[in-house]
PAROGU-75059 format. One record per atom (N, C-alpha, C): y, x, z; residue in one letter. Coordinates in pm, whole numbers, plus 32768, in hexadecimal, padded with zeros to 4 digits. Layout:
! residues N
YXZA ...
This chain:
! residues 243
7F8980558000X 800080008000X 807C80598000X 80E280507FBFX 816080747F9CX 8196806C8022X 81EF80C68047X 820A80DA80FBX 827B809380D9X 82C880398139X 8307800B811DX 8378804B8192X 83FC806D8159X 845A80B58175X 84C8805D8155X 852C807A81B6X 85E3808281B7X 864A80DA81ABX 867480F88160X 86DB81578169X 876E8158817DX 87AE816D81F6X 8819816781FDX 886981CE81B0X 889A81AD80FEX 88F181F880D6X 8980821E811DX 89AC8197814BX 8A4681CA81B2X 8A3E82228220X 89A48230823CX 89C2828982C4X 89CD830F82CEX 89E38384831CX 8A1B83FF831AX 89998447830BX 892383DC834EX 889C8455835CX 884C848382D1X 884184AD82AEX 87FB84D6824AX 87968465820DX 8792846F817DX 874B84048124X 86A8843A816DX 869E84F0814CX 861984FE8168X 85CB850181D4X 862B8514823EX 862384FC82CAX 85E5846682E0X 8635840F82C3X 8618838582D1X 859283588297X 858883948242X 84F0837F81C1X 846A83C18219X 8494843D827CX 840A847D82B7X 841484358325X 848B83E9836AX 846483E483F0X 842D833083F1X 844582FB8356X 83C982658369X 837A828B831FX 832982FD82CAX 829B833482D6X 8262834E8353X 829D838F837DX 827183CC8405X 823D83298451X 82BE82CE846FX 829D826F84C5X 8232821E848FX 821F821B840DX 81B081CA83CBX 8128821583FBX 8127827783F1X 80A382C08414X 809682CA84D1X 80D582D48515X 80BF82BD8589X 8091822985E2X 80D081C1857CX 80AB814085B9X 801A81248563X 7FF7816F8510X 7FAD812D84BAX 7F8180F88449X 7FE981018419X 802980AF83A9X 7FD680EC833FX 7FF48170831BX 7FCA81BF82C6X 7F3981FF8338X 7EBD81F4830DX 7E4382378371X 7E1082B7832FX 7DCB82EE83A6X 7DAC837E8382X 7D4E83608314X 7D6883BB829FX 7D1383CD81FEX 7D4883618196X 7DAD82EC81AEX 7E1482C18169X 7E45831D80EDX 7E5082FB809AX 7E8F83928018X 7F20831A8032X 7F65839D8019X 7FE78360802BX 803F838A7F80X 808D831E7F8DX 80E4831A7F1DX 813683657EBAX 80ED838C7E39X 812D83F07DDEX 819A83FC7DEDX 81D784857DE6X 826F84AB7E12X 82CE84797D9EX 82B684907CFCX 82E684367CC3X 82FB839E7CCCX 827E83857CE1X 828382DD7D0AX 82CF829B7D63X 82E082D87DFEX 832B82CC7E49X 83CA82E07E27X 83CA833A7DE0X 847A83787DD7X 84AA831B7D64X 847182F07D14X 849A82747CB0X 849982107D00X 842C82127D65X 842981797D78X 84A8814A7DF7X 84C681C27E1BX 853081B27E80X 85B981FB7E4CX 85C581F37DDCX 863B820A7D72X 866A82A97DC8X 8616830C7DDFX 8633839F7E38X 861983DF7DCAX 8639844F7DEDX 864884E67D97X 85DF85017DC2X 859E85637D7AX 850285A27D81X 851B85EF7DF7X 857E864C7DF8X 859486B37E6CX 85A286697EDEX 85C186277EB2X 85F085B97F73X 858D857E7F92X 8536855B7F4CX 847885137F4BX 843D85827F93X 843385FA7F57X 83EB86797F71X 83DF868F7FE2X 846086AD7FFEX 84C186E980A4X 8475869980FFX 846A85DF80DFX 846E8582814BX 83DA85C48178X 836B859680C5X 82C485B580F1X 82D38625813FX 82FB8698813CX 82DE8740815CX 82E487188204X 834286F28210X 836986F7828FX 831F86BC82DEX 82C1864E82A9X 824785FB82EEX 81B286518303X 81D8869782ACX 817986EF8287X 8165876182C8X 81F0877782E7X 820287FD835DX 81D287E383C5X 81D9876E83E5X 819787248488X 812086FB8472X 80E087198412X 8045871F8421X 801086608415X 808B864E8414X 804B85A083BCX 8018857B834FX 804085D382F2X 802685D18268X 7FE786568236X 7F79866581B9X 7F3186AD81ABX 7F3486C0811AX 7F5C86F080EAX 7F8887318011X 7EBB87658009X 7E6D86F27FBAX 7DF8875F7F94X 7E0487767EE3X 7E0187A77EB7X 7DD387E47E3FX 7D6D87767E05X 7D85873E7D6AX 7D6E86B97D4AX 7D1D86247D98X 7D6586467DFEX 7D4285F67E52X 7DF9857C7E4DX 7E5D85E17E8BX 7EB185BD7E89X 7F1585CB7F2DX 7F6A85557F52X 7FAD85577FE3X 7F3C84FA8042X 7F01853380BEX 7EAB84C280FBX 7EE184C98186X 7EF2846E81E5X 7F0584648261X 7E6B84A682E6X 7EBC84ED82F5X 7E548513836CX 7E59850883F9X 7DE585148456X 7E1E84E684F8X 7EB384F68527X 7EA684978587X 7F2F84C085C2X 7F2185418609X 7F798591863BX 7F5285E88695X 7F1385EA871CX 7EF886228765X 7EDD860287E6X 7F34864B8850X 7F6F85C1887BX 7FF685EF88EFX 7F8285D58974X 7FC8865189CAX 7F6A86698A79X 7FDF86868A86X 7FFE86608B16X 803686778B73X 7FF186DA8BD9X 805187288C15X 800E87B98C4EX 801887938CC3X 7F7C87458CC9X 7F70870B8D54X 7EED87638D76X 7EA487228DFAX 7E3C87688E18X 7DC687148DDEX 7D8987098D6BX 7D5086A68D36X 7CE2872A8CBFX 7C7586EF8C7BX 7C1A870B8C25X 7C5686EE8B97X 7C48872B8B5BX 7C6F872C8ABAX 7C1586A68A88X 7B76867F8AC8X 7B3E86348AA3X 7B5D85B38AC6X 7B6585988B71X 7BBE853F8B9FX 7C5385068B52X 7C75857B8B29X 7D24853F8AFDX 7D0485078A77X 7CB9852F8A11X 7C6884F489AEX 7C2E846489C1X 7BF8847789F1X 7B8E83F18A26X 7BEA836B8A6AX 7C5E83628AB6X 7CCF83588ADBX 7D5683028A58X 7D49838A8A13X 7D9F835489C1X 7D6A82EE893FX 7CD58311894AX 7CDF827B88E7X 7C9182F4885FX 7C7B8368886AX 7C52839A8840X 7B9883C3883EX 7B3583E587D5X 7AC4840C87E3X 7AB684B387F9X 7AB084D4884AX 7A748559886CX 79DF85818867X 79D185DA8840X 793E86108804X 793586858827X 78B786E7883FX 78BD8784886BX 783F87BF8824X 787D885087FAX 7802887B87C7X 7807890A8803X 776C89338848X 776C899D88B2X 77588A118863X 77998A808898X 77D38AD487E5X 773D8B778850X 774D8B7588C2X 772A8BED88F7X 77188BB689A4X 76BF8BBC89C7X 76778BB48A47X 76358C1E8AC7X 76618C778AE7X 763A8CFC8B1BX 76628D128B9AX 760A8D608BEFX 760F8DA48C44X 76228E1D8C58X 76618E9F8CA6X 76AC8EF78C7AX 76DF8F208D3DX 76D78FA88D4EX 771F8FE68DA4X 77CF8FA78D6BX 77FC8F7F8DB0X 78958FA48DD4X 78E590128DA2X 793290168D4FX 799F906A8D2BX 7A16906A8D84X 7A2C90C68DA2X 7ACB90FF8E2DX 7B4590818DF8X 7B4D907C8D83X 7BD490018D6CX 7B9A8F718D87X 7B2C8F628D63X 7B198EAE8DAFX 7AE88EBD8E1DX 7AB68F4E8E6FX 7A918F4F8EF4X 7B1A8F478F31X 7B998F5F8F2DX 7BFE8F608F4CX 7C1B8EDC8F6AX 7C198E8A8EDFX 7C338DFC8EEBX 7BF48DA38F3EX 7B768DDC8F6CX 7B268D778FA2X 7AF78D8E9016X 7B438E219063X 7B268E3A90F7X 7AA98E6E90D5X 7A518EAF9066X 79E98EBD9096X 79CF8F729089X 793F8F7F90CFX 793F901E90D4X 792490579047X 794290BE9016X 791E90E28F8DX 788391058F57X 784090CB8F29X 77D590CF8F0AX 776C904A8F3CX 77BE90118F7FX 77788FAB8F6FX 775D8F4E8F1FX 76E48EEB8F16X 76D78E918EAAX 77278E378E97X 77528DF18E05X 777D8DA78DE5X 774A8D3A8DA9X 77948CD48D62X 77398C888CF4X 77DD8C938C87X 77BC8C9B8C0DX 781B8CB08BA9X 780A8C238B5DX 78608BA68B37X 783D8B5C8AE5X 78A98B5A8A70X 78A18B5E89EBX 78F88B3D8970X 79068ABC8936X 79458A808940X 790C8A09890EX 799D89E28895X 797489988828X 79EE893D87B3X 79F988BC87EDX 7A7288A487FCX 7A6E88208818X 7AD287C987B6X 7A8C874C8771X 7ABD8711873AX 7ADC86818739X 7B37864486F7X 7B7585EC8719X 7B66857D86A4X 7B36850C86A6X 7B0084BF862CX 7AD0850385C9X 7A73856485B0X 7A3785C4857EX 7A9A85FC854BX 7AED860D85ABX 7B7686988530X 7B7F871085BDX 7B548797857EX 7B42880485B8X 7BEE880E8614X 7BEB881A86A9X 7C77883986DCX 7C5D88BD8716X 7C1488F08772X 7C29892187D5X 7BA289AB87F1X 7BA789FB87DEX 7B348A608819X 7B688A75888EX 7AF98A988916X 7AF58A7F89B8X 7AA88AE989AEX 7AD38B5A8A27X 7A608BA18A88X 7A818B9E8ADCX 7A018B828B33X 7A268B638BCFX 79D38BB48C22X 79E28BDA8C80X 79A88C668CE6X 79768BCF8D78X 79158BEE8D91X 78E28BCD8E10X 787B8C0C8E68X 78618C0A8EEFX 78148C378F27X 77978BEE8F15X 770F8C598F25X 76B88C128ECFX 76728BA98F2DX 76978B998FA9X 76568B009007X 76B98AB38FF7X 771F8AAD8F8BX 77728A2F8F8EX 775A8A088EDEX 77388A528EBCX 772D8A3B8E08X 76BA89C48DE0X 770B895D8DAFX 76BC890A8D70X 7664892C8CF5X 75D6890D8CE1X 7573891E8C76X 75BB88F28C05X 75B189478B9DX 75BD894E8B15X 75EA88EB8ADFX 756688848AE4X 754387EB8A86X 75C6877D8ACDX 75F387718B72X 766D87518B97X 76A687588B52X 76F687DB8AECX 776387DE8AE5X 778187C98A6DX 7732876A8A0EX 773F875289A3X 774B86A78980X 7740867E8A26X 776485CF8A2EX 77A385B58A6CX 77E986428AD7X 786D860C8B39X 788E86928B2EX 792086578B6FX 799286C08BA2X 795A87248C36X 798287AA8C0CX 796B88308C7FX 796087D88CE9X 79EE879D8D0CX 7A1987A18D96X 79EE87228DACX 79D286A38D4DX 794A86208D72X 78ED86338DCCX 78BD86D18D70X 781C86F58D99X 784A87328E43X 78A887738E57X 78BC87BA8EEAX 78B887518F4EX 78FA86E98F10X 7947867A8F81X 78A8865C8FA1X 783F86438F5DX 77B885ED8F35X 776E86578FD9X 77A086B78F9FX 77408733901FX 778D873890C5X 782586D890B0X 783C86E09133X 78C78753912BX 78D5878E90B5X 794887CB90CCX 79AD879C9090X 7A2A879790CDX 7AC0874A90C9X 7B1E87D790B8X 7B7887B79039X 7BC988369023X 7C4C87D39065X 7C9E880290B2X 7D09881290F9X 7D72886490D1X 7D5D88B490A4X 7DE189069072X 7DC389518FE1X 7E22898F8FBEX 7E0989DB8F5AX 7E7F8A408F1FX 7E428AD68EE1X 7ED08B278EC8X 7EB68B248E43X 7F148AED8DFEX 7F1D8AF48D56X 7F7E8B298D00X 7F448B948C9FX 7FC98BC48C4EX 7FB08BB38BDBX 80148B588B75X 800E8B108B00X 80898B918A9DX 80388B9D8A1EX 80658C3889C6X 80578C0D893BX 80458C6088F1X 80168C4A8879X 80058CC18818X 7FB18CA387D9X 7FAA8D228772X 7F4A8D0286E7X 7F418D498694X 7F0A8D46860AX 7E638D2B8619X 7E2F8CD685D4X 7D988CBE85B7X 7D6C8D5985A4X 7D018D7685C1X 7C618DCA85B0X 7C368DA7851EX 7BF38DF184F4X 7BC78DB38477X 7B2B8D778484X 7B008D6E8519X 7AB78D1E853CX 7AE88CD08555X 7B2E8CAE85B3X 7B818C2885E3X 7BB98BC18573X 7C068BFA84DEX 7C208BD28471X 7B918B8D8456X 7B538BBF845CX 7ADF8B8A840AX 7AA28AED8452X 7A928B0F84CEX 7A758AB98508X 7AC28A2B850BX 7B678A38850CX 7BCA89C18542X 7BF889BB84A9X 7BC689C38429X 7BF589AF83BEX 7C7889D5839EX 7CAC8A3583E4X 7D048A8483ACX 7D208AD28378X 7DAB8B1D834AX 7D8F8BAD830FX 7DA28C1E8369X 7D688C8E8366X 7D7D8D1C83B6X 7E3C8D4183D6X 7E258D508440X 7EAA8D558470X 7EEC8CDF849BX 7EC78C99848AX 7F198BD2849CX 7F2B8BC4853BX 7F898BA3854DX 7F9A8B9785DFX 7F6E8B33860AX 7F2D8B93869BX 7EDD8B2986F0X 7F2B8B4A877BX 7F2D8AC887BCX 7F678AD5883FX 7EE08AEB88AAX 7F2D8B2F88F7X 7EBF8B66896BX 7ED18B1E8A05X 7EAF8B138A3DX 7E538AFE8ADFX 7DEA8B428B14X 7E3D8B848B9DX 7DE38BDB8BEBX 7DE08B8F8C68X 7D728B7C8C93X 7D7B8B368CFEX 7D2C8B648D8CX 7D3D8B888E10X 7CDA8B778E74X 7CC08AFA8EAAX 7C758AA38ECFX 7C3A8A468F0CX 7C308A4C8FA4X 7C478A0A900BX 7C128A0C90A9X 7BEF89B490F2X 7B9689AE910CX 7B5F891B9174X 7BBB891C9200X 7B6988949257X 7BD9888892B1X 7BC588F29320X 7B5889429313X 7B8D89CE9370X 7BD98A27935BX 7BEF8A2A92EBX 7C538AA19298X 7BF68AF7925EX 7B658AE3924BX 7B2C8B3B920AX 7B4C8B42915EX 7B338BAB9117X 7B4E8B8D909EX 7AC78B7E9047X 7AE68B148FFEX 7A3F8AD88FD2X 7A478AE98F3CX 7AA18B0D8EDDX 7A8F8B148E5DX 7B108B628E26X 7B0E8B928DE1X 7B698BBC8D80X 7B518BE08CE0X 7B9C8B9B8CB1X 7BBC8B578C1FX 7C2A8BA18BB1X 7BE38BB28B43X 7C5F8C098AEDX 7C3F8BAA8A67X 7CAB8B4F8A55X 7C828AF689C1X 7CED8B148982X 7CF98B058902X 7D168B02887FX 7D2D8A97882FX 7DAF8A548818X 7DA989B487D4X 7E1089CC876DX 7DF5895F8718X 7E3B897B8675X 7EC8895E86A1X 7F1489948678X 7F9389728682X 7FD488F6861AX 7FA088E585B2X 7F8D888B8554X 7F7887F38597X 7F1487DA8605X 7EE887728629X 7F12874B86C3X 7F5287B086EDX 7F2987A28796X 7FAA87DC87D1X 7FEE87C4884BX 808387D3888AX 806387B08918X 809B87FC895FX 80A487CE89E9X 812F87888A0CX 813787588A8CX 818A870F8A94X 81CF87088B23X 828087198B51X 823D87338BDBX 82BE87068BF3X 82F086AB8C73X 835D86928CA7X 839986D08D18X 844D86D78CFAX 8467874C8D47X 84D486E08D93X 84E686EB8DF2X 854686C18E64X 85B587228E9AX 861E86D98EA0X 8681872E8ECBX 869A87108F8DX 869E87878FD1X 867F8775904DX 870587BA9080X 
């Protein structure tokens, strides 16, 4: 269906501005759904009496925000919305599951392993002791978001086959452990050309980062987490108060 648009010519804001920001709203309520092919740029720019360049500008810009997707004779198609979290103390799977979204996991690496001095650091523990290492993809209506490694001690580590029908911290709560606090530092940096491969991106594409320690209500520390999420699909979100 032909998106149906308004354009305020009298107003000061921009023709193309106005053109991305009711794409945009069409694809967020729905309107337009994820795998929708969206409307030839000629077609549109005639059909809304616009200049090609001012059509372009509007699509690009939808496109920059990861709403819209250019494939090669395929054409313009709408893709997920992103996934907004709030940087609360919550599960990536939970906030998924929550928002109305399908979350899915696929267990990439499963291992046991002496302790290395930097996550023995993180996790209070002595160096050389055992660990459990898990990798896991986690995806979101089968669209790749997020690669996860998570460090736990190995009498708190949930079995394998768990962690491919619930969330880490589901499975902890399930064993009796309650995370209470947590130290998190949110970064970012360029895809792996493993990581590319995996989240359907290209090498170098920025991915935003989360480091996290975990602590139950003794203050012990029960997990620590280093994930990787597309920047394309995914944003945190966080409110600041003036005090």
């Amino acid at each position: 269906m032909p998106l149906d648009v308004e354009l305020d010519r009298s107003s000061p804001v921009p023709l193309y501005y106005q053109l991305s920001q009711a794409i945009e709203s069409a694809i967020r309520s729905g309107d337009l759904a994820p795998g929708d092919r969206f409307e030839n740029e000629l077609a549109l720019a005639k059909r809304l009496t616009l200049s090609r360049p001012t059509t372009r500008r509007a699509i690009q810009e939808v496109v920059d925000k990861g709403l819209l997707v250019r494939k090669r004779g395929v054409g313009t198609q709408v893709v997920q919305n992103p996934v907004h979290r709030r940087v609360e103390l919550t599960s990536l799977f939970d906030d998924l599951a929550r928002g109305g979204q399908e979350p899915s996991t696929q267990l990439l690496e499963y291992s046991t392993a002496p302790v290395d001095d930097e996550i023995a650091t993180q996790l209070n523990l002595d160096s050389g002791q055992e660990i459990v290492m898990i990798r896991r993809l986690r995806c979101a209506n089968d669209e790749p978001l997020a690669v996860m490694t998570n460090y736990l001690p190995v009498e708190l580590a949930p079995e394998a086959d768990e962690l491919e029908s619930s969330g880490l911290y589901q499975a902890l709560r399930a064993r009796g452990v309650h995370i209470r606090l947590a130290r998190q530092r949110i970064g970012a940096r360029p895809a792996s050309r493993a990581e590319a491969r995996l989240l359907d991106e290209k090498v170098g594409a920025p991915l935003l980062t989360m480091e996290r320690t975990a602590f139950d209500d003794t203050g012990k520390a029960v997990e620590y987490g280093s994930h990787g999420y597309r920047a394309s699909r995914y944003y945190f979100e966080t409110t600041l108060v003036d005090r």
